[in-house]
N, C-alpha and C positions, 0 to 999 in steps of 0.2 A: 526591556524585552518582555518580563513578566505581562506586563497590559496589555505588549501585541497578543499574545497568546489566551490571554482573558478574552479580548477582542475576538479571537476567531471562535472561543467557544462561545459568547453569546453569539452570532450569528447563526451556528449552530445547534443550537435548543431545540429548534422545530425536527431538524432532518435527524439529531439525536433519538428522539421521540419519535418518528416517524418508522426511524430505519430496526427499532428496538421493537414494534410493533411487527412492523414486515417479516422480522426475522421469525421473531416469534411464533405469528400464526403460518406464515408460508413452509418453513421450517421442521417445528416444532407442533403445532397442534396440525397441522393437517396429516401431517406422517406423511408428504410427498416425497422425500428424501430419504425413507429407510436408511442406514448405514453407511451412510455419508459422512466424509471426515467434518467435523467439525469446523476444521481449519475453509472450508468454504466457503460457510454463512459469514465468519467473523471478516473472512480476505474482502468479501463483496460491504458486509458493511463499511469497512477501513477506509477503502476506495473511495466509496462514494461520501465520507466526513471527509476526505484528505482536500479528495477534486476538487469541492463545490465550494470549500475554505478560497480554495486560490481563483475558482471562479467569478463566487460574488466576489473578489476583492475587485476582481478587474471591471464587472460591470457597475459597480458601484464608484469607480474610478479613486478607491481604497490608496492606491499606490499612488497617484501624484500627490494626495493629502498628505501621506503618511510622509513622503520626502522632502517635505514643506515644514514639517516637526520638526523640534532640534535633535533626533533620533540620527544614530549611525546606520548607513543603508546594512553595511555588516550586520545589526542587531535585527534588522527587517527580515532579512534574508536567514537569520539562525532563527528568530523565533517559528518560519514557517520552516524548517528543519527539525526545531525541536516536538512542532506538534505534530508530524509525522508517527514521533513514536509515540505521544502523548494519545493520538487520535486510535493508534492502533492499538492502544495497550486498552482504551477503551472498548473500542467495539470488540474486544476478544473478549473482557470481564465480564460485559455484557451478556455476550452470543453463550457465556460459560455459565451466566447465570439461570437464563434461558435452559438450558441442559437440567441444572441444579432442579429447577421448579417442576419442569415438562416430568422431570423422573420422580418425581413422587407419586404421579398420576397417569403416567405412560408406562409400557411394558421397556424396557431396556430395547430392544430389538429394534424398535419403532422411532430409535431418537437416532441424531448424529451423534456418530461416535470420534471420539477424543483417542488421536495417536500422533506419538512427538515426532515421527518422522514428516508427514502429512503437514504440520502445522510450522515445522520447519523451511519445510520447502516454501510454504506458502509465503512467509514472513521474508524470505529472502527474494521470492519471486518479487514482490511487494516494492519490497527497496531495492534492488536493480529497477523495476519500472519507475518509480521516482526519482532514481539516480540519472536517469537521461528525462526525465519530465522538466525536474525544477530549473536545470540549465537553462533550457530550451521556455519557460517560462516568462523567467529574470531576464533575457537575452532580449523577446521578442513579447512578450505580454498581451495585451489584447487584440493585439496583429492576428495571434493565433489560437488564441487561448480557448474560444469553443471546440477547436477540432484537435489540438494539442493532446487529448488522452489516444484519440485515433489515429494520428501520426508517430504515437510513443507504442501502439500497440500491431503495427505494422512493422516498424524500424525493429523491434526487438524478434517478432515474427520472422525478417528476412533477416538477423543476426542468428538466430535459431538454424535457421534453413542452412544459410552457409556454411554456420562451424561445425555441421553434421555432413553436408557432402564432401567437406575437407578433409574432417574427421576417416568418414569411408577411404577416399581418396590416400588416407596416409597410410591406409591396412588397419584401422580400429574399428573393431565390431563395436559398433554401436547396441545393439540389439543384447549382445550377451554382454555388457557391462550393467546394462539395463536388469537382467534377470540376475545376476550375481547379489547389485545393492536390494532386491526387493527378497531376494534370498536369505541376505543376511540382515534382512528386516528390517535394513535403512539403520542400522546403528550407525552413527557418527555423521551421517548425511545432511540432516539438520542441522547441526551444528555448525558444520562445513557452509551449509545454504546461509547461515543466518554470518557466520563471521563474513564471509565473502560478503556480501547484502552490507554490512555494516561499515566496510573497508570503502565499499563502492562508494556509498551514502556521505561519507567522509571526504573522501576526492570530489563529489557532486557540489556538497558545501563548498569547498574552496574555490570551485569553476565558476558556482556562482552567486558568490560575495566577487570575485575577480569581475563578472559581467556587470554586475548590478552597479558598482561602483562606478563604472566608464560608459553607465548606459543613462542617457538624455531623455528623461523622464518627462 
């Protein structure tokens, strides 16, 4: 599994390199984002290492080679789980290094700012959207795989939508839970975001190692 995972990060060298620039100057030297969470730049870099791993695999046709190795489809399947967190622990160190540099020569005001609720949410937004991606990957793969972030970013939209008019529907103010957690500063929210995200992520794994196995490569 270790080589799959070596594998997707050479592939990614260039959009490493690419996306650590973007962050950079778009970010960080222009001051277009005054006091912006931090947790933004690093969610958009995440994304676009996570996607474009599963991407080129499929245009490259990565996956029937790789099931042709004497590799367990299981270890195929966990190493691109594992570089999910691999990917994002990356482009956060990065986007934080980015902060480190920019502040020795920026005014504090002028950079993203670093807050754990913000970065919580984010991380969890993260993995809930992977948690129905990689299913939906492994299941179906190049069938859908160019439009698969846009159908993962729709489906969680109209789940959003729902469990708030039902929410209304059941007598819960949405609106004043809203201002309570931002009240009490998002203590404990993050955390909440990221175990829940991680419970998800977990059950995703299972679903699919279960698809991948029974799926005709």
């Amino acid at each position: 599994m270790l080589q799959l995972i070596v594998k997707d990060f050479r592939i990614q060298k260039t959009f490493i390199a690419l996306g650590f620039v973007f962050v950079g100057v778009v970010f960080f030297l222009l001051g277009a984002f005054e006091r912006l969470p931090l947790a933004v730049p690093a969610a958009l870099f995440s994304h676009v290492l996570i996607v474009v791993a599963s991407k080129m695999d499929e245009r490259n046709g990565n996956g029937r080679m790789l099931v042709s190795f004497p590799l367990r489809r299981r270890d195929i399947v966990a190493s691109k789980y594992v570089g999910i967190v691999l990917f994002m622990t990356l482009a956060y160190a990065l986007t934080a290094l980015w902060r480190l540099i920019a502040g020795l020569v920026l005014p504090a005001g002028e950079l993203p700012a670093f807050d754990a609720g913000s970065t919580g949410v984010a991380v969890g937004a993260l993995l809930l959207f992977y948690s129905i991606y990689f299913p939906l990957f492994f299941a179906f793969g190049s069938r859908i795989a160019q439009v698969l972030d846009i159908i993962v970013i729709f489906s969680v939209g109209g789940g959003v939508v729902v469990a708030l008019r039902l929410m209304e529907w059941s007598g819960v103010h949405v609106g004043e839970l809203l201002r309570k957690a931002a009240a009490s500063g998002g203590q404990g929210v993050w955390i909440e975001a990221i175990g829940c995200g991680l419970a998800l992520l977990l059950l995703s794994w299972a679903l699919s190692a279960f698809l991948y196995e029974r799926k005709n490569v």
